[in-house]
N, C-alpha and C positions, 0 to 999 in steps of 0.2 A: 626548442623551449624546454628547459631542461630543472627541475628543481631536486635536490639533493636530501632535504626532507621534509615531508608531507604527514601531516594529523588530519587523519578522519575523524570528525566527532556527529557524534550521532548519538539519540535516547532511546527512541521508539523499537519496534518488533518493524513495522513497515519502512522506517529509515533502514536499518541492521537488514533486511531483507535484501536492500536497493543498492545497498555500498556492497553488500558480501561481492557477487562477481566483480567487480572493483578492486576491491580490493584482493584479490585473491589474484587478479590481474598485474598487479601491481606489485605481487611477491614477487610473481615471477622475475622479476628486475632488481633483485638486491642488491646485486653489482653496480646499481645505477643510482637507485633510492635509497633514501632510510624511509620505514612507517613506523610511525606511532598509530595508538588507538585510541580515540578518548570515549567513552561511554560515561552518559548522565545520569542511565536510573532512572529516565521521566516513564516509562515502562520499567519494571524489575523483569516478574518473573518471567513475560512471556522474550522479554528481552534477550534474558541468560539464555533459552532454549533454543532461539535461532544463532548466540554465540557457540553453542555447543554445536548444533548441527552442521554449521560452515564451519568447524573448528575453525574460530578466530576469537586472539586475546585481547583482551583489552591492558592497554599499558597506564593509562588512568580509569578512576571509575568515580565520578562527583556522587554516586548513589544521592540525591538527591528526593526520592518518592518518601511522600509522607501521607498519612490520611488528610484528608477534607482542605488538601492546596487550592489554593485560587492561582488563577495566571500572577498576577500582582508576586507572588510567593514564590513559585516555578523560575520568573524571570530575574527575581531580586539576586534569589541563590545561585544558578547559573552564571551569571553576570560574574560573577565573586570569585567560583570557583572558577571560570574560562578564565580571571588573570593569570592566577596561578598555575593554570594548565601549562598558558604559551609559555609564560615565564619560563618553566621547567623544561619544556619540549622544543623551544625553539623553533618550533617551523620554518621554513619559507613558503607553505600552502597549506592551504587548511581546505579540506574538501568537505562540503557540508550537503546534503538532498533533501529536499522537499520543501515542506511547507510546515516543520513542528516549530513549538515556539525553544527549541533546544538549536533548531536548525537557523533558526532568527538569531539567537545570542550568538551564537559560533562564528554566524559574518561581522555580527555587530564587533564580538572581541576581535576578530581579526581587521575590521576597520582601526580601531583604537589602538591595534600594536603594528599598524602600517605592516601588515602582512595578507598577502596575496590569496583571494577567497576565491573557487572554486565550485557553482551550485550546480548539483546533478538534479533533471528533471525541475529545470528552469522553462520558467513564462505560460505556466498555466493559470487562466484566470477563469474563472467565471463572471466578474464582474461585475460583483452583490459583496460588499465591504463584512458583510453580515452571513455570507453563507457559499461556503464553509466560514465557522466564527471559528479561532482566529485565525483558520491557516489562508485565508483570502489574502488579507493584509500584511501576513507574515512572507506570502509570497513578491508580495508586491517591493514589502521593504528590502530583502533579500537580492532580488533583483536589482536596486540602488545601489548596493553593496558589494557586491560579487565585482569578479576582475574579472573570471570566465563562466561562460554558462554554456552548458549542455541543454539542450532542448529533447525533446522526444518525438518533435512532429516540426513542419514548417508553420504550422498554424499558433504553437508555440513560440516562435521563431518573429513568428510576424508581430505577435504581441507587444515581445517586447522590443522591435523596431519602431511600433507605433506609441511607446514611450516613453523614445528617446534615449534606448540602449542600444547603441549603433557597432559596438567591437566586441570580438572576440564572442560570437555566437556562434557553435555547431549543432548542425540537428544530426542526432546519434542511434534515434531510437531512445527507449526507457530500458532501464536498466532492471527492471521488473520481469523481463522477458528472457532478459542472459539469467538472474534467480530461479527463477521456473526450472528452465531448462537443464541449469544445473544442479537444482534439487530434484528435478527425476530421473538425475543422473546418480547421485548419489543415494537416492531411496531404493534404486534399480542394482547397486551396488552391497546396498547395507539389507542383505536375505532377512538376517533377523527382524531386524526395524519394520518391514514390510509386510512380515509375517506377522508381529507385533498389531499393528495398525489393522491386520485383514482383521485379526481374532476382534480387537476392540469395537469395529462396525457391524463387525457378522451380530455381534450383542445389542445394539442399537437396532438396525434397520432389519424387519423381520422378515418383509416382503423383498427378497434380492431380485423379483421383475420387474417392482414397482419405478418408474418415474420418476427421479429423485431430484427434488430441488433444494438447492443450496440454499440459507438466505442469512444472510450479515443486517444488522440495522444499528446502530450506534451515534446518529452523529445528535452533537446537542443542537441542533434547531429544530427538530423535530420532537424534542418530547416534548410531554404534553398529549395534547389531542391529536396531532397527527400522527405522534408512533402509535394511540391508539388504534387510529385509523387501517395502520401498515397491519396491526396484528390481529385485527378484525378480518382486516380480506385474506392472510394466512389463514386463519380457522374457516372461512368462506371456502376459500380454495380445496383445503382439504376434507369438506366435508359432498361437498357439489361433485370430487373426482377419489373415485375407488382406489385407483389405480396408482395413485398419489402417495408419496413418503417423503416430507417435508424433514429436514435436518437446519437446524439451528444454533448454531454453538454462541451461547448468548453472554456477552460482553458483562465486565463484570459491575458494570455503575451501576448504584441504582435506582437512577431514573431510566434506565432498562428494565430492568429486572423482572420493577413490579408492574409493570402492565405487559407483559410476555410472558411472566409466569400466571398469572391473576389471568389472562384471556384466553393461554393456550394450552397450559402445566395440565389437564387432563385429556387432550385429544390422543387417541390411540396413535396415529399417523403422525403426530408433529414430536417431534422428538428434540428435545431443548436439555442440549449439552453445556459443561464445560468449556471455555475457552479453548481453540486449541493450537497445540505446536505446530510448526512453520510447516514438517513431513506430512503429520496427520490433516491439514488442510488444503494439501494440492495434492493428494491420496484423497480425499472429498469431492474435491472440484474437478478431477479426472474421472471420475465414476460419476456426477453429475448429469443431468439432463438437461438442467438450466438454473440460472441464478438470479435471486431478488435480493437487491443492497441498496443501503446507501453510502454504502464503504468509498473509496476511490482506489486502490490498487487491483481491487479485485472485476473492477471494471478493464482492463489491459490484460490480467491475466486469465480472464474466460475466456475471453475470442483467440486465443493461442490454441486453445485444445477446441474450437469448435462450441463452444458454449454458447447459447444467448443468453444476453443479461437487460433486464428491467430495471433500470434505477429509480428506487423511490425518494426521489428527491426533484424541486421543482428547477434548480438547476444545476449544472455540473460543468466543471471546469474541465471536463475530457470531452468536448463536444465534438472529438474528432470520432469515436465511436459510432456517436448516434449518427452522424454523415456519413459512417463508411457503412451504417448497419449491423453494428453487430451489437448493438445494444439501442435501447428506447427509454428515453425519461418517461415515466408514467404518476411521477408526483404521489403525494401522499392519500389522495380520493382512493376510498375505499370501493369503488365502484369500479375507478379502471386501474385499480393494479389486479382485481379480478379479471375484468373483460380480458386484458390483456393477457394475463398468467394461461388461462381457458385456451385463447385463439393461438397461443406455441402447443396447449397440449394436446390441443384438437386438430391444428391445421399443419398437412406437413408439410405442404408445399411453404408454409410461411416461414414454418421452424429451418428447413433445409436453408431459404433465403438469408437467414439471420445467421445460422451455424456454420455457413460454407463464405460468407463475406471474408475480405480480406482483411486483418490485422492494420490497422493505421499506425501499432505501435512499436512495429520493428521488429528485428529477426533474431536476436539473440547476441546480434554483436554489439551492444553499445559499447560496450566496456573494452572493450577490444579500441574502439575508436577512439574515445578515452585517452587511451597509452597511446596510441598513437599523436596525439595532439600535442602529448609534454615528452615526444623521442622516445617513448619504448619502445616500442614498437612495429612492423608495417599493416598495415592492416591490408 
């Protein structure tokens, strides 16, 4: 199965994460492929920075990001611009991953030009229409869409078997795991960058014995009163444990903003960063202890280095984590995302059980599997 040439489109920082091995897989076969690139913009800056760090170009770019978008706005402009993508690029595949609503319009234009869609880290549900808002239902539609789907687990696998998507499904692993590994390949490679990144945290984190927890929080069904809640048990946490140096590099919306800065902007230990590049945040999560999110990528890529992670959210579409151990939903109560944070950094025989579980998300090769499925390949 063999196509001649293939458009990735992607907007986000966590899409661009997820294609990079991918596509970088996929150079490798010139002789075989053409690639185009299409990039939306639904992220700008942090976008360009994981284009820069995988040097990879984008051959369109919709730049699309405007202030104060609604979905309604995101989807209209998209729509518009993806004619004139295919138009111009001609495809015979369009590889699209995840769950954005950029990744939604990508299959949708490639349904409309009868061209063959391709979804990485296909048939994760949570199955809550409402949470994750939109990317539940953008997975779901996606899935309708797609001609082939990559899975990352067999429990993704089963999903959408139990849907009534009966062909052309591979479980591959996520493609989150071959980025990883390739970015501490290259951060391991790039001496200045690395030396760059030590100086930047040596100035942040003052206590280098301390205990370090990562923690991400951003999703919109939580604000309000429960990302309240999330940023109460952080200053809980770090006020109950000495020994503790919390790092949060906090999203730039701002219904974030203001109840993370307002709750935790003067704790000595909670340190509430800038957003950051793709190097500087698995140089973070490798020096970590443990991690609290309500993110989703960042739940696949803890438990690769041993990490546990607390998801504060009441439910999660990677529920192969919490079955294999290496992560625990503890929901938005500010009660036990304390209990719980306490009992990793008190109990070691618990933290060791969480940190030494095995990986449900694969070893590094999806992408590798990938090419092999469209003949590049052997794997």
């Amino acid at each position: 199965m063999r196509y001649r040439k293939i458009l990735f489109v992607f907007g986000t920082r966590p899409e661009a994460i997820k294609l990079a091995p991918l596509i970088k897989e996929f150079e490798k076969h010139r002789d075989k492929v053409a690639i185009d690139i299409c990039i939306t913009g639904q992220h700008r800056e942090m976008l360009d920075q994981v284009l820069d760090f995988f040097d990879l170009h984008a051959d369109y770019d919709l730049n699309i990001m405007k202030s104060d978008q609604s979905l309604f706005d995101i989807t209209s402009v998209l729509v518009k611009g993806m004619e004139n993508v295919l138009k111009d690029s001609s495809p015979d595949l369009i590889f699209v991953q995840g769950d954005t609503t950029t990744a939604f319009v990508g299959a949708l234009a490639g349904f409309y030009e009868k061209i063959k869609v391709a979804h990485v880290e296909a048939g994760l549900r949570s199955f809550n229409k409402f949470s994750p808002f939109p990317e539940e239902i953008n997975r779901v539609l996606i899935s309708h869409l797609a001609d082939f789907h990559f899975t990352p687990t067999q429990k993704a696998k089963d999903n959408l078997l139990n849907e009534g998507v009966k062909e052309n499904i591979w479980v591959v692993g996520n493609t989150v795991i071959d980025a990883l590994h390739l970015g501490l390949k290259i951060l391991s490679e790039k001496r200045g960058l690395k030396e760059e990144i030590e100086r930047f945290f040596s100035t942040v984190i003052k206590n280098h014995t301390a205990k370090l927890i990562l923690v991400t929080g951003h999703r919109r069904e939580s604000f309000g009163k429960p990302f309240e809640n999330m940023c109460l048990a952080l200053r809980d946490i770090a006020e109950r444990c000495e020994e503790v140096e919390i790092v949060y590099p906090v999203h730039l919306n701002p219904n974030v903003r203001e109840p993370v800065f307002r709750i935790l902007g003067k704790h000595p230990r909670i340190h509430l960063i800038e957003p950051l590049s793709y190097p500087y945040m698995i140089y973070l999560l490798e020096k970590s202890y443990l991690v609290l999110t309500d993110s989703g990528g960042i739940q696949e890529e803890a438990p690769s280095l041993g990490k546990p992670v607390l998801v504060m959210r009441e439910v999660t579409e990677r529920q192969e984590g919490v079955e294999a151990g290496v992560a625990k939903l503890v929901g938005t109560d500010r009660s036990r995302i304390v209990k719980e944070t306490l009992k990793l950094l008190e109990d070691e025989v618990e933290y060791k059980k969480m940190s030494r579980a095995i990986n449900p998300y694969g070893d590094g090769r999806a992408s590798v599997r990938i090419a092999e499925v469209f003949g590049l390949t052997k794997n």
